[in-house]
C-alpha positions as CSV (number, residue, x, y, z in Angstrom):
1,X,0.0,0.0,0.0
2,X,1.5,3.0,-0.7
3,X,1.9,6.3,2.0
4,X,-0.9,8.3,0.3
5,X,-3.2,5.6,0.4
6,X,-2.2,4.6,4.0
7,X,-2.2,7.8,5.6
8,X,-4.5,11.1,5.6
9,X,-3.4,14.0,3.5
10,X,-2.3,17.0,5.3
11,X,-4.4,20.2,4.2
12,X,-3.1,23.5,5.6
13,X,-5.6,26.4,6.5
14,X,-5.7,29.7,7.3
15,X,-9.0,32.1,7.4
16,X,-9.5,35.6,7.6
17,X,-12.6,36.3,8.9
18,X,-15.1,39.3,9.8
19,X,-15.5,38.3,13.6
20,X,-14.7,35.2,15.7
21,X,-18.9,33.3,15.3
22,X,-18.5,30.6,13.0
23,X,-22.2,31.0,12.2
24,X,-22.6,34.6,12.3
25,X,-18.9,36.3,11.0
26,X,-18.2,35.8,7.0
27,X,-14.7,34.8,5.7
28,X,-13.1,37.2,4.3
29,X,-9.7,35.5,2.7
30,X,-8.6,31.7,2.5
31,X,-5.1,30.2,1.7
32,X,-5.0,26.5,1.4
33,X,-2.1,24.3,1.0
34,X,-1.4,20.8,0.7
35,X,0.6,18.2,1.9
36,X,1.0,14.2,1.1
37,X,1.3,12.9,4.5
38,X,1.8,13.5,8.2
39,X,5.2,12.5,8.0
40,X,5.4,14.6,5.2
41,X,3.3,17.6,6.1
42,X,5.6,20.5,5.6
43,X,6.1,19.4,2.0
44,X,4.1,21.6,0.5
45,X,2.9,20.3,-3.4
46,X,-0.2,22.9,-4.0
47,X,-0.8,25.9,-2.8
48,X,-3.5,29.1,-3.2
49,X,-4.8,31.8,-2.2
50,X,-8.6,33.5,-2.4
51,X,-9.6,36.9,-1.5
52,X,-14.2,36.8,-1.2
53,X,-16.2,40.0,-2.6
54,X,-17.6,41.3,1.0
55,X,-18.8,44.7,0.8
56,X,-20.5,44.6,4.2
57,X,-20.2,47.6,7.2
58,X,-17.1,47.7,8.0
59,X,-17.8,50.2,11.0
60,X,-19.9,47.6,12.4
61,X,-16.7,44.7,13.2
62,X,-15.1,44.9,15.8
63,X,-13.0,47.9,16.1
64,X,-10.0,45.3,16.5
65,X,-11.0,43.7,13.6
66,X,-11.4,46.9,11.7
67,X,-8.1,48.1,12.2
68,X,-6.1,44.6,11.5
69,X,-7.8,44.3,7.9
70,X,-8.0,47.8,6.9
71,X,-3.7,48.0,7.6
72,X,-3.4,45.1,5.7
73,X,-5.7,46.1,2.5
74,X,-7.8,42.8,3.0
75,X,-10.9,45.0,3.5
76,X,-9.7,46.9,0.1
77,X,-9.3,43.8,-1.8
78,X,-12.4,42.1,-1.1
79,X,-14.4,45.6,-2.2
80,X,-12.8,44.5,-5.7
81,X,-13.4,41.1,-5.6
82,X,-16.4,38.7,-6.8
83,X,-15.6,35.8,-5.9
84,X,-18.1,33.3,-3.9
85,X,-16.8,30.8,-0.9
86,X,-18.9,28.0,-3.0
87,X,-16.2,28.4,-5.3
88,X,-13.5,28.1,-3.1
89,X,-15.1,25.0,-1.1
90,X,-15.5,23.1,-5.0
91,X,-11.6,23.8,-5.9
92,X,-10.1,22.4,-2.3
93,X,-12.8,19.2,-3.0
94,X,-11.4,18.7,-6.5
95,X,-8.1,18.7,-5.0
96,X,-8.5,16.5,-1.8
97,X,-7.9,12.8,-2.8
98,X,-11.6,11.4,-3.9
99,X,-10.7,7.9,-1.5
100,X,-8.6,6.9,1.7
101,X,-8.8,8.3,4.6
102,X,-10.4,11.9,5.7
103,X,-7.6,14.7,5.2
104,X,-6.6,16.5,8.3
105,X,-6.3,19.9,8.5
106,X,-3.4,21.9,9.9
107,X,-2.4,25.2,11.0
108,X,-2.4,27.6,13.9
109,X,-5.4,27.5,16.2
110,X,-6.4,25.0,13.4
111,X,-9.9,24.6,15.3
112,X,-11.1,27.8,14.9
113,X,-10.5,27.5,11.2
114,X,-12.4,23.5,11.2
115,X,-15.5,25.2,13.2
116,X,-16.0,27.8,10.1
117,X,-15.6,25.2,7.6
118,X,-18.0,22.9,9.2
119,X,-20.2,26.2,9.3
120,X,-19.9,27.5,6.1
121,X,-18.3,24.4,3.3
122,X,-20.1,21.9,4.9
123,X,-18.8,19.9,1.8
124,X,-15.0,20.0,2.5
125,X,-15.9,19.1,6.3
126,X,-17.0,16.2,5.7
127,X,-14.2,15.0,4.0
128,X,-12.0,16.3,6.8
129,X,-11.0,14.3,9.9
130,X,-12.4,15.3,13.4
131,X,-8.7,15.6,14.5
132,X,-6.6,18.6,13.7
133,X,-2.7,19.5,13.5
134,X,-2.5,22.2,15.6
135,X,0.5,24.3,15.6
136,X,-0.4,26.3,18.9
137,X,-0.7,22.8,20.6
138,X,2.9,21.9,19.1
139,X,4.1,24.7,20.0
140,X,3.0,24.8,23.9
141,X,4.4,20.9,24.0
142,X,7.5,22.4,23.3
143,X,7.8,25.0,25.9
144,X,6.5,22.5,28.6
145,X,9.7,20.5,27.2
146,X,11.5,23.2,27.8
147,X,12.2,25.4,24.6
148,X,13.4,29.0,25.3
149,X,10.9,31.8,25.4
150,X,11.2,34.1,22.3
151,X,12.2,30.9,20.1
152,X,9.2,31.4,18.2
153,X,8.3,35.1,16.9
154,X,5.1,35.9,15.7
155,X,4.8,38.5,12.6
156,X,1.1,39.2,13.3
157,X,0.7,39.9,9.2
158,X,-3.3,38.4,9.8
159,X,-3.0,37.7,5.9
160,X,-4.1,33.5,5.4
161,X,-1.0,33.0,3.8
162,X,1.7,34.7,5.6
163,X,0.2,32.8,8.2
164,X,0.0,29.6,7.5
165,X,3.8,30.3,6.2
166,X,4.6,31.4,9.6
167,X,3.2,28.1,11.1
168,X,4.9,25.9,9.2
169,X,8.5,27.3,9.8
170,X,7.3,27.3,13.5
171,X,6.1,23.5,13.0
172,X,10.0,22.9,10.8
173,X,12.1,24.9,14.0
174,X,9.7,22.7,16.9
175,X,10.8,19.7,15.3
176,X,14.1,20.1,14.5
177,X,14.1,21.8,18.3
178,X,12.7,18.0,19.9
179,X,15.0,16.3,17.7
180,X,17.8,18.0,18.5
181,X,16.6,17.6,22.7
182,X,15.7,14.8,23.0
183,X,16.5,12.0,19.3
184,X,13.4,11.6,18.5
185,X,9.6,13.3,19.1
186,X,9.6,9.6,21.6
187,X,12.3,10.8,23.5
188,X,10.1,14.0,23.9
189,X,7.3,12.2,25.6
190,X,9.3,10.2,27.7
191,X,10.4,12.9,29.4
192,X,7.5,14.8,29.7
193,X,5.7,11.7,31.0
194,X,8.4,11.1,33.8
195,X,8.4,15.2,34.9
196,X,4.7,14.6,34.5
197,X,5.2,11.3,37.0
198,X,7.5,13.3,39.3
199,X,5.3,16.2,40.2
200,X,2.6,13.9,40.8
201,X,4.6,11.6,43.6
């Protein structure tokens, strides 16, 4: 059996959204990226980026929100575009393998991102697995390990695909962080499981 067949693909996220209610908030911006495998998951063989038409009231968002995607010309690009999130949903489907197991999605606080596709491309989430790569989560394992503070730097750009570019360096330096620790990601847990063990004696 070969790896694509045995294991889930790996489909990267990131949203840009008008608010933080799945059922309520619209997306603004999607970037999508994907990758053959867990094991393989930061190699990255497609890749896009959409920008939806929303030509909603902006002085109505949050004020926080307001200000993060007028400085970085989301709100100005989506005045110009047309495009429909039905579209979107229909591209990522024709790209997702059409058998094998669900895809799983990654990125960083990749469970706000699976709670507005199952929301809003009901489609695509139900060829998505329940579980999720989290980056956050990856990255919090590594600072209970011990990893020093300001290892990780976040840009802020809150554009989908400087972010999800951001996540996966962050995802490349964890790993190579644990390996470089501890041998191996079970070298990792061993130890985390015996300070774990320790504090509870």
């Amino acid at each position: 059996m070969s790896e694509a067949a045995a294991e889930p693909v790996v489909l990267w996220m990131d949203l840009e959204t008008t608010g933080l209610l799945p059922g309520e908030d619209q997306i603004l911006e999607v970037h999508a990226a994907l990758a053959p495998s867990l094991r393989r998951c930061l190699d990255v063989a497609y890749a896009d980026t959409w920008v939806l038409g929303w030509r909603g009231d902006i002085a109505a968002l949050d004020p926080v929100v307001q200000a993060m995607h007028t400085d970085s010309g989301l709100f100005r690009e989506c005045a110009r575009s047309d495009l429909h999130l039905a579209a979107v949903e229909a591209e990522l489907l024709a790209r997702l393998p059409a058998e094998g197991p669900r895809a799983i999605l990654a990125g960083r606080g990749a469970g706000f991102d699976r709670a507005f596709v199952a929301a809003q491309m009901p489609a695509l989430s139900g060829r998505l697995s329940h579980r999720v790569l989290d980056v956050s989560a990856v990255e919090l394992f590594c600072r209970a390990l011990g990893m020093p503070p300001g290892t990780l730097r976040k840009a802020g750009a809150h554009r989908a695909k400087d972010d999800i570019e951001e996540a996966r360096a962050h995802l490349e330096r964890c790993m190579v962080w644990v390996q470089g620790c501890f041998g191996s990601p079970q070298g990792a847990l061993t130890k985390l499981f015996e300070a774990a063990a320790g504090r509870g004696a």
